[in-house]
C-alpha positions in Angstrom: 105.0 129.5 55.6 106.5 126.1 56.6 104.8 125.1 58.9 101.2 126.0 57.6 100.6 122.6 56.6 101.2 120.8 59.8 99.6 123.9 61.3 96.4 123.2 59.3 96.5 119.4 59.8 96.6 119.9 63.6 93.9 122.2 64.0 91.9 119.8 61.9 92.0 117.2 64.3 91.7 119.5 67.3 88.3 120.3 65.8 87.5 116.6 64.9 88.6 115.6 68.5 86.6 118.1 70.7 83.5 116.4 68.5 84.8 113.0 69.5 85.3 113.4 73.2 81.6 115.3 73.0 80.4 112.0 71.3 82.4 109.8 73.3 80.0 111.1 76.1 77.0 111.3 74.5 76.8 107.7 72.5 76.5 105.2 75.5 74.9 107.9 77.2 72.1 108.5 74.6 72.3 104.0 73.8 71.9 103.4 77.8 68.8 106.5 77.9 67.1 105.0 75.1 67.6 101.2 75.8 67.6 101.0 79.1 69.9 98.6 78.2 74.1 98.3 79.6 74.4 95.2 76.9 72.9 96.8 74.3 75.4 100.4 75.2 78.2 97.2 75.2 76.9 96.5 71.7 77.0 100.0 69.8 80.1 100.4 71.0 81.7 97.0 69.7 79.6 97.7 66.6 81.3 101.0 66.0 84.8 99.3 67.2 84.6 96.3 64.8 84.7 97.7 61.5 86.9 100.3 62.4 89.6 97.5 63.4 88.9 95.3 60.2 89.4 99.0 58.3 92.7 99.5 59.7 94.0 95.9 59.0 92.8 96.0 55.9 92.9 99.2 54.2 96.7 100.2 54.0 97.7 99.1 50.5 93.9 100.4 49.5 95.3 103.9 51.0 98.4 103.4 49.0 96.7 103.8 45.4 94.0 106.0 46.0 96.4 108.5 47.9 96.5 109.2 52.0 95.0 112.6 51.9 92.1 111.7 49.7 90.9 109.3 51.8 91.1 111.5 54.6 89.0 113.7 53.5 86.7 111.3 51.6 86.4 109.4 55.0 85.5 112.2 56.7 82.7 113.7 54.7 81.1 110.2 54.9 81.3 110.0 58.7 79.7 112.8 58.9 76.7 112.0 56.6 76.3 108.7 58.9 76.5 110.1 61.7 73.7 113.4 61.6 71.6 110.2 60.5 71.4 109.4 64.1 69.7 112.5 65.7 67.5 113.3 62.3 65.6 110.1 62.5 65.5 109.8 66.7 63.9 112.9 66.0 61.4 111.7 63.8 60.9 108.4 65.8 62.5 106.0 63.0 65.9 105.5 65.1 65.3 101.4 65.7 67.9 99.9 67.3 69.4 97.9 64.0 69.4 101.1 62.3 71.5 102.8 65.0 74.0 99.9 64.5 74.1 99.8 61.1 75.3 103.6 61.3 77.3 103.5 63.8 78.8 100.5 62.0 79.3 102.9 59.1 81.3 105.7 60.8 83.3 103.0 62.6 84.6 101.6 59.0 85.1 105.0 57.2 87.1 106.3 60.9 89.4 103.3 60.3 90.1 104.1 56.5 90.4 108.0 57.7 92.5 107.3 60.4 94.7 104.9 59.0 95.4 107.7 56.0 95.9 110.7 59.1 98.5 108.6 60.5 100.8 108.7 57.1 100.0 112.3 56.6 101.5 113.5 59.8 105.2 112.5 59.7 105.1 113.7 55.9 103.5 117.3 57.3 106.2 117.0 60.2 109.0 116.1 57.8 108.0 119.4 55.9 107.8 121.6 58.5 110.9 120.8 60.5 110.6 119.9 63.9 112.1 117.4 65.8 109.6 114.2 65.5 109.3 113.3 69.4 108.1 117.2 70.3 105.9 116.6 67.0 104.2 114.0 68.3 103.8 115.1 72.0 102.3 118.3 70.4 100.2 116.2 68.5 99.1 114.3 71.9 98.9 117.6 73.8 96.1 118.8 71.7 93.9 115.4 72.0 94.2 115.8 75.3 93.1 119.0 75.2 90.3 118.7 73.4 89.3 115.7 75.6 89.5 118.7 78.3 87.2 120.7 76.4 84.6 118.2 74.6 83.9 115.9 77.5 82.7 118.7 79.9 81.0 120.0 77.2 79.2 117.4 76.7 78.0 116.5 79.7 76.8 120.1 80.3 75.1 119.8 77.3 73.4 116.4 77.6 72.3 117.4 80.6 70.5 120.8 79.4 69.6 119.8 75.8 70.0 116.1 74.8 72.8 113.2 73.7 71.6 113.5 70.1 72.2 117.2 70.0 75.7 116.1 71.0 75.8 113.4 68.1 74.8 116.3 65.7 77.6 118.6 66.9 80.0 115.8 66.3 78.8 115.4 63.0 79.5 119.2 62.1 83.2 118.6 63.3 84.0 115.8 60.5 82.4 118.2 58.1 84.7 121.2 59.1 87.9 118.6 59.6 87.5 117.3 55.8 87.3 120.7 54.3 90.4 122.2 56.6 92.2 119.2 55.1 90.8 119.0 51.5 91.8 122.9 51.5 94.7 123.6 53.8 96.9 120.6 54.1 99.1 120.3 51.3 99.5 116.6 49.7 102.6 114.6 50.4 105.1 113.0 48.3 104.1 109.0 47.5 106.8 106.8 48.6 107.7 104.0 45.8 104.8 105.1 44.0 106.1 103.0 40.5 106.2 100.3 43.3 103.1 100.5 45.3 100.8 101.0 42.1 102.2 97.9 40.9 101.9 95.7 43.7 98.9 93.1 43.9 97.2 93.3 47.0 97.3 90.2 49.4 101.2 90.6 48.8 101.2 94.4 50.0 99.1 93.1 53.1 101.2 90.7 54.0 104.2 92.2 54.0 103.0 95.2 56.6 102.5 91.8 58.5 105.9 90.5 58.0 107.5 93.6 59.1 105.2 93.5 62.2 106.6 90.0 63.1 110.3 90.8 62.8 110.4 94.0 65.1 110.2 92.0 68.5 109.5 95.4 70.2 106.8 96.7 68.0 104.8 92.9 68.2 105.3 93.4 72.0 103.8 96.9 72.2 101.3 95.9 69.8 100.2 93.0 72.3 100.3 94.7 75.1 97.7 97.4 74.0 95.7 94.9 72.6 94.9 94.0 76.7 95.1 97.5 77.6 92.9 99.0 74.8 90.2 96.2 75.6 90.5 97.3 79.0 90.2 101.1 78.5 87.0 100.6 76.1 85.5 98.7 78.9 85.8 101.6 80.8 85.1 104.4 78.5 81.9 102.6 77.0 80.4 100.8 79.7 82.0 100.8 82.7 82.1 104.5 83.7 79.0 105.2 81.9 77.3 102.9 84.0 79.1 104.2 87.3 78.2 107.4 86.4 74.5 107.0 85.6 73.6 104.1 88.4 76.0 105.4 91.3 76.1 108.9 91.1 72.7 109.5 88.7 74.2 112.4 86.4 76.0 112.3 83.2 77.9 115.1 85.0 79.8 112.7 87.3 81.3 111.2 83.8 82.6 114.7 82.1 84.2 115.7 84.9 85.8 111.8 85.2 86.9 112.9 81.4 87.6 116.2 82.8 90.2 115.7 85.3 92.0 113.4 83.6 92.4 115.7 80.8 94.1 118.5 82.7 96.3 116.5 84.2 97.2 114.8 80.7 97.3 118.5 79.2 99.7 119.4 82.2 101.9 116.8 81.3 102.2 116.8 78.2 103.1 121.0 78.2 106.1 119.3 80.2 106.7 116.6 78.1 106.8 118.7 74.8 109.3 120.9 76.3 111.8 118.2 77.2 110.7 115.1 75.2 114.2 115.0 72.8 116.1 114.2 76.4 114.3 111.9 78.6 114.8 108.6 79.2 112.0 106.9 76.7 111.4 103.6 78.4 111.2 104.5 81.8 108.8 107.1 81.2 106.7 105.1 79.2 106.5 102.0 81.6 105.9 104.1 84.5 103.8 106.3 83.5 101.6 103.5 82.0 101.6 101.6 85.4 100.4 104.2 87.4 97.8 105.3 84.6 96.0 102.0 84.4 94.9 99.8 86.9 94.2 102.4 89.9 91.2 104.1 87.9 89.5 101.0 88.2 89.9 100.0 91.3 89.0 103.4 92.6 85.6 103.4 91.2 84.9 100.2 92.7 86.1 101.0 96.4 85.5 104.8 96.7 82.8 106.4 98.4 84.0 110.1 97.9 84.0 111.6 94.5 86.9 114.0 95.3 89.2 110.7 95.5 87.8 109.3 92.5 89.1 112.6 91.0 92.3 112.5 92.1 93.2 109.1 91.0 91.9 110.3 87.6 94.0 113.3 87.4 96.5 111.8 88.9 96.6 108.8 85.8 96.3 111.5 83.1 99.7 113.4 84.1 101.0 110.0 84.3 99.5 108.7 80.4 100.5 112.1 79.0 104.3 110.7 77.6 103.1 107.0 76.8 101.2 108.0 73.4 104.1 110.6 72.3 106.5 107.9 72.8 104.7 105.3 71.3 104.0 107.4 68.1 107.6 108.6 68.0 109.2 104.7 68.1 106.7 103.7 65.8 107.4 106.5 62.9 111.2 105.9 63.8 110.9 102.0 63.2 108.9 101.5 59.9 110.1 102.5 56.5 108.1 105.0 54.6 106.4 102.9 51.8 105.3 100.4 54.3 103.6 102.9 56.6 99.9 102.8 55.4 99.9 98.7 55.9 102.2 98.5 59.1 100.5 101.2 61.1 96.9 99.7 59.8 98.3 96.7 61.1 99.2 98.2 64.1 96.1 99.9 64.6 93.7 96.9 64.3 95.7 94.7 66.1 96.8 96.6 69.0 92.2 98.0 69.0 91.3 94.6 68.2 90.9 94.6 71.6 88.6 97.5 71.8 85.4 96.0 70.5 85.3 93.1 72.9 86.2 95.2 75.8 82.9 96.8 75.3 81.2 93.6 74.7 82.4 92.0 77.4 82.3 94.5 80.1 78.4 94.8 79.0 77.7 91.3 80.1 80.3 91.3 82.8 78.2 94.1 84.6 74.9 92.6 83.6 76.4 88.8 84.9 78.3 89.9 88.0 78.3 93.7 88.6 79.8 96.9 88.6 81.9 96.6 91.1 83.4 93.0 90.0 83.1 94.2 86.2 86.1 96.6 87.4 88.4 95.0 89.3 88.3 92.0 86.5 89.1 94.5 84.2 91.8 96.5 86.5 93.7 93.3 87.2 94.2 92.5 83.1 95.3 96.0 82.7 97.7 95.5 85.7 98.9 92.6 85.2 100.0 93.7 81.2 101.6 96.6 82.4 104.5 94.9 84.9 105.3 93.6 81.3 107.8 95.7 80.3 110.0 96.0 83.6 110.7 92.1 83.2 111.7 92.3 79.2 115.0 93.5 77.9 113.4 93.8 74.7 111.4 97.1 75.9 114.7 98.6 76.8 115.0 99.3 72.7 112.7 102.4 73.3 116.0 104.1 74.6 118.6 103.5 71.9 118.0 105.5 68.5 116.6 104.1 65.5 120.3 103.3 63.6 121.1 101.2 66.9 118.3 99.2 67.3 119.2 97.4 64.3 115.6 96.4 63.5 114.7 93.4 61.1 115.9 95.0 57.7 113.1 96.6 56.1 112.5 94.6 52.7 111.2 95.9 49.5 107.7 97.4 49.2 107.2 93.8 47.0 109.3 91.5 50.3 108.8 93.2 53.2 108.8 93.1 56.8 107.5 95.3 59.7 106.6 96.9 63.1 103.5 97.9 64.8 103.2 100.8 66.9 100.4 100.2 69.8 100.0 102.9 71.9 96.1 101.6 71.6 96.9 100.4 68.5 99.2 100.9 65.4 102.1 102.9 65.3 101.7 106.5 66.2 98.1 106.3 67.1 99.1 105.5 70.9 97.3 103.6 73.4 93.2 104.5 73.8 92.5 107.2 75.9 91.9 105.7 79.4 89.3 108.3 79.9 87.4 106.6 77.1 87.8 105.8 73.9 88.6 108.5 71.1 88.4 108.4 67.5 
């Protein structure tokens, strides 16, 4: 069947993904329960978020000899060993608070490497199975999206009737499941320059991902501008709305249903999107629908008194968000040549996330120093003022013209090279962080 491979690698991360937005829940939930502590819920999550970013700037020619789908699977089967660590010694009371770090540290480093490797996969897996790459990638969305409709709720129901660490188990079960469906059902892809890439030292292979990020003017500016934004939206999935959630409204409830709303209206919008993605205008959609999706669910938790609103907004910025990732993921695959993938979206990815671990540092001590409700208009106004970007640039107007037009840097050898970011939250085709929180 063509399309059993691409098939089999979605349903993979469907599975993974409803484990992550159950986790994504229950981690600062169970770190804030147990601590007491919103620094400390600030720290597990940049403790998580550092290594993962270091992994993905780092790991792309280490992908490139030991093969893209191995390490997927590898990474996966480790995660979830780290991770069931968690729950099994909370339960037997040896959970201190450096060892929770030190695992969480773990799965944030072995996510990067599996990530990273994911990212090449797909456009091989959609190469093979013939559709267009835009639709591909929407679909791709769509079904994060989804499962961030699914897993959050679920999560909160189930924190709130069993326990967070229950959660952290389930999500442990999912990486297990993920790595097999891929060990078993995704086929492996061809190895671009192979001769080449086997050959080729590593600090040279690094460095040219770099180069090629440098030279494509709209890739460096996408990657820039979800650094901001992905710091922003971590402050807000880790800290920020856990903490408005818990202190304000006193149920972990309140912060699935946040995740909730925001994923139907995403899911809504991106069944539209995927119907008509190969003919819309790229860069309007795209800086539109990243303006509207940003700065208002901030503001609205800090000046809202009725939950209903808070909704709203939410649901509201996840019809708007529900094109931004496609088309992120869509330019970036366009953009960078195929042997240079691994490094350039790595690249990508742990630039455009670096972001992501201070966010949750920072908006720890910014709630602890000032407050909730100055915490999130600080954060609101960085993420507004980023996204007015790309209506004052001509450079973002690349997004419309195909690939051959563009006339990017010229892609040099897999020994020379030069290259492009995607951002979207970080590297190319990963696509911005999910403003309900962050994913995995």
């Amino acid at each position: 069947m063509k399309r059993q491979g691409l098939i089999a690698l979605l349903t993979a991360e469907v599975v993974s993904l409803v484990g992550s937005r159950m986790s994504m829940i229950a981690l600062p939930w169970f770190t804030l329960v147990t601590t007491g502590s919103a620094a400390r819920t600030g720290i597990v999550a940049f403790v998580e978020m550092l290594p993962y970013v270091l992994a993905c700037g780092l790991g792309g020619p280490l992908l490139d000899r030991l093969g893209h789908r191995r390490v997927s699977v590898a990474a996966d089967l480790g995660s979830a060993a780290a991770l069931i660590a968690v729950p099994v010694l909370h339960a037997g009371g040896q959970l201190h608070f450096g060892v929770l770090i030190t695992l969480i540290g773990v799965v944030g480093l072995l996510r990067g490497l599996g990530d990273t490797a994911k990212r090449v996969v797909f456009p091989e897996t959609v190469a093979a199975s013939g559709m267009e790459l835009t639709r591909a990638t929407s679909l791709h969305d769509g079904l994060g999206r989804l499962a961030t409709l699914l897993g959050a709720p679920l999560a909160s129901v189930l924190i709130a009737t069993l326990d967070a660490s229950t959660v952290l188990a389930i999500d442990a079960a999912t990486f297990l499941v993920a790595g097999v469906i891929v060990a078993f059902l995704v086929p492996g892809v061809r190895r671009v320059v192979a001769a080449v890439t086997d050959r080729e030292a590593y600090l040279p292979a690094l460095r040219a991902g770099l180069a090629f990020l440098r030279r494509d003017r709209l890739m460096l500016g996408i990657t820039l501008l979800l650094f901001v934004t992905n710091l922003a939206d971590a402050a807000y999935g880790t800290v920020l709305a856990p903490f408005w959630a818990n202190d304000v409204i006193g149920s972990p409830v309140a912060l699935g249903a946040l995740s909730g709303v925001f994923a139907v209206g995403a899911v809504l919008g991106n069944v539209v999107f995927t119907a008509i993605a190969p003919r819309v205008p790229r860069f309007a959609v795209f800086a539109v629908g990243f303006l509207i999706a940003g700065a208002p669910r901030f503001a609205i938790l800090s000046v809202a008194d009725a939950l209903w609103v808070v909704y709203v907004v939410s649901f509201v910025a996840g019809v708007s968000i529900s094109a931004v990732n496609p088309i992120l993921g869509a330019v970036s695959y366009e953009r960078v040549p195929e042997h240079l993938r691994a490094r350039v979206l790595g690249l990508g990815q742990a630039i455009g996330w670096g972001g992501m671990p201070l966010g949750s540092l920072l908006a720890g001590w910014a709630v602890q120093g000032f407050g909730l409700n100055t915490a999130l208009l600080i954060f609101g106004g960085a993420y507004l003022a980023v996204t007015v970007l790309p209506f004052v640039s001509p450079t973002w107007r690349q997004m419309n013209r195909p690939p051959a037009a563009q006339n990017p840097a010229p892609a040099a050898s897999a020994v020379d090279p030069a290259g492009a970011v995607d951002p979207a939250g970080a590297a190319p085709a990963a696509g911005a962080a999910d403003p309900a929180g962050v994913s995995r």
